[in-house]
C-alpha positions as CSV (number, residue, x, y, z in Angstrom):
1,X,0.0,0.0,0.0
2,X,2.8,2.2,1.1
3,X,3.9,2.3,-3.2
4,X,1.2,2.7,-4.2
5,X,0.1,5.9,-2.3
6,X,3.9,7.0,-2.8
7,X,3.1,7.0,-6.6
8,X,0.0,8.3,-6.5
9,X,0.7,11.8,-4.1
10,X,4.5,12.0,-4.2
11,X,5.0,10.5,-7.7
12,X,1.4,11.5,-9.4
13,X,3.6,13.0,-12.6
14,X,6.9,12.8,-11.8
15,X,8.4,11.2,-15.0
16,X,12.0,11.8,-14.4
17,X,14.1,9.2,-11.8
18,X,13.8,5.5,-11.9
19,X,11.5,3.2,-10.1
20,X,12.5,-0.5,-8.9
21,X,10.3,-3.3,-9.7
22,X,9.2,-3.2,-6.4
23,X,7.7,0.3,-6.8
24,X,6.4,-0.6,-10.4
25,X,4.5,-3.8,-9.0
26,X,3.5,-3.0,-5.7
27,X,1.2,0.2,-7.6
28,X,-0.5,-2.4,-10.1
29,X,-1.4,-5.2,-7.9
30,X,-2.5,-2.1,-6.0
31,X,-4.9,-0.9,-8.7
32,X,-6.1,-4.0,-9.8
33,X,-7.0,-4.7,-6.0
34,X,-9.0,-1.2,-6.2
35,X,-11.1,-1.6,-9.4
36,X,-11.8,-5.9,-8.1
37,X,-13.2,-4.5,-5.4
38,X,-15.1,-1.5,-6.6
39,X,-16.5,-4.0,-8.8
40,X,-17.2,-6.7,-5.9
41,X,-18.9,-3.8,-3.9
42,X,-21.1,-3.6,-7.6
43,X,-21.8,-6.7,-7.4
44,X,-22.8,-7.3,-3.8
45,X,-25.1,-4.0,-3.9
46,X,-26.6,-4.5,-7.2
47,X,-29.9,-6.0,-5.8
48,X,-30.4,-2.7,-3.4
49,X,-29.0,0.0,-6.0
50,X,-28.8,0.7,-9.2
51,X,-25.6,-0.3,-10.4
52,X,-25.0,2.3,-13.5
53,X,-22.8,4.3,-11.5
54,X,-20.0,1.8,-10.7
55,X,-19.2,1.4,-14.7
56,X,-19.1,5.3,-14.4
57,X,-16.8,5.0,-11.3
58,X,-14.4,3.2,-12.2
59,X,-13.9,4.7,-15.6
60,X,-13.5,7.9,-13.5
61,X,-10.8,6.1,-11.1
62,X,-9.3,4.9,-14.7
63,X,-8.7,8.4,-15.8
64,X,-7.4,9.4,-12.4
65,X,-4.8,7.4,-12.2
66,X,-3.7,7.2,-15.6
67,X,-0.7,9.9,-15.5
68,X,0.0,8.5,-12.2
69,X,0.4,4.7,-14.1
70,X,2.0,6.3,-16.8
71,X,5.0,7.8,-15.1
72,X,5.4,4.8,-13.1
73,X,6.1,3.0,-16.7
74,X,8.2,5.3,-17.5
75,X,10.5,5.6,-14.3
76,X,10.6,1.9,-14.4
77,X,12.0,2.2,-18.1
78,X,14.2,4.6,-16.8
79,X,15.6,2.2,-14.1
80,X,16.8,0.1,-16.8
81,X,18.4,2.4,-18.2
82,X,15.7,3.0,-21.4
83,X,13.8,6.1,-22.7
84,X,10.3,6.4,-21.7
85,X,9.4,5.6,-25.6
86,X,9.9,2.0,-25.1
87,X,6.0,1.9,-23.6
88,X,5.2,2.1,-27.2
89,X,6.3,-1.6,-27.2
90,X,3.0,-2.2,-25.7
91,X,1.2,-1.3,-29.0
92,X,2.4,-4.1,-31.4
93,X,0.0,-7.4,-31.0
94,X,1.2,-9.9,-29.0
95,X,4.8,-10.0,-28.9
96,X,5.1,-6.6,-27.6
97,X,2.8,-6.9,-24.7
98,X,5.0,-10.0,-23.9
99,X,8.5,-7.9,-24.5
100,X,6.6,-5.3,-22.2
101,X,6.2,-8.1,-19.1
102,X,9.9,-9.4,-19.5
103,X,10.9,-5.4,-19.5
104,X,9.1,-4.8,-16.2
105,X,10.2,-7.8,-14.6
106,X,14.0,-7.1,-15.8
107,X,16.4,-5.9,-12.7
108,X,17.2,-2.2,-13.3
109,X,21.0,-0.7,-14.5
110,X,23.4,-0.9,-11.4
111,X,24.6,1.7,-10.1
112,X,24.0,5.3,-11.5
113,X,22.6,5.8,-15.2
114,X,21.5,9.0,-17.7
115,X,17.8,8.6,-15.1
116,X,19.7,9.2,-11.8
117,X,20.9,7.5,-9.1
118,X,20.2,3.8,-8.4
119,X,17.1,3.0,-5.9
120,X,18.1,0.0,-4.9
121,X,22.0,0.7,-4.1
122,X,22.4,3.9,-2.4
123,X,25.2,5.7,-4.4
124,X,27.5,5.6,-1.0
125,X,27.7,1.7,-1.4
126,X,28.9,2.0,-5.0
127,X,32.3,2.8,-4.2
128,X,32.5,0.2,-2.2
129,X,31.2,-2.1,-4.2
130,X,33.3,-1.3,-6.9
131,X,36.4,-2.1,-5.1
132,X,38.1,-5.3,-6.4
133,X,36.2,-5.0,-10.3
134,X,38.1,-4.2,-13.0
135,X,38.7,-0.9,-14.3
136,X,38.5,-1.5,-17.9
137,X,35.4,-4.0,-19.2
């Protein structure tokens, strides 16, 4: 819950940084929970209300947290060191909703890229980490 809120009022269109998978999967499973049980809650009132509205409702939280779903893409992109136009990969049937999955659930760049600084590794333990690794690869 704490990632998804994080994206939604710290992160609502901040398309710049990276985002670890953590971030990136804790915010869908966190939407998908929302609209299952917006549409549970239509489903157990629809013999006392008139269930019209939830359709409405959810199309409404659709919209609401689209930017917020979209920077989260890209900021995940980011944390693997890619350009935000890579969601585009989404678009081509099939394979590229496939290509899209392995994407998300790649590891990020280690260390520091072109996005920022690594959100898994705190740049302090770089150095250190670096230690004993060859200069040249």
């Amino acid at each position: 819950m704490k990632w998804y809120l994080t994206v939604l009022i710290d992160n609502y269109a901040n398309f710049s940084g990276r985002a670890r998978r953590e971030e990136y999967w804790m915010y869908v499973l966190f939407w998908f929970l929302t609209v299952f049980a917006i549409n549970l809650l239509s489903y157990v009132l629809s013999d006392f209300i008139d269930i019209g509205w939830f359709p409405m409702i959810i199309g409404v939280f659709a919209l609401a947290t689209l930017i917020p779903w979209l920077a989260v893409n890209v900021r995940r992109l980011h944390d693997q060191g890619k350009s935000g136009g890579y969601f585009f990969i989404n678009f081509i049937p099939i394979v590229g909703r496939i290509w899209y999955l392995v994407l998300m659930c790649t590891d990020g760049e280690y260390g520091a890229n072109r996005y920022g600084p690594d959100p898994k590794n705190p740049e302090i333990n770089d150095e250190i980490d670096d230690i004993g690794k060859p200069l040249l690869d």
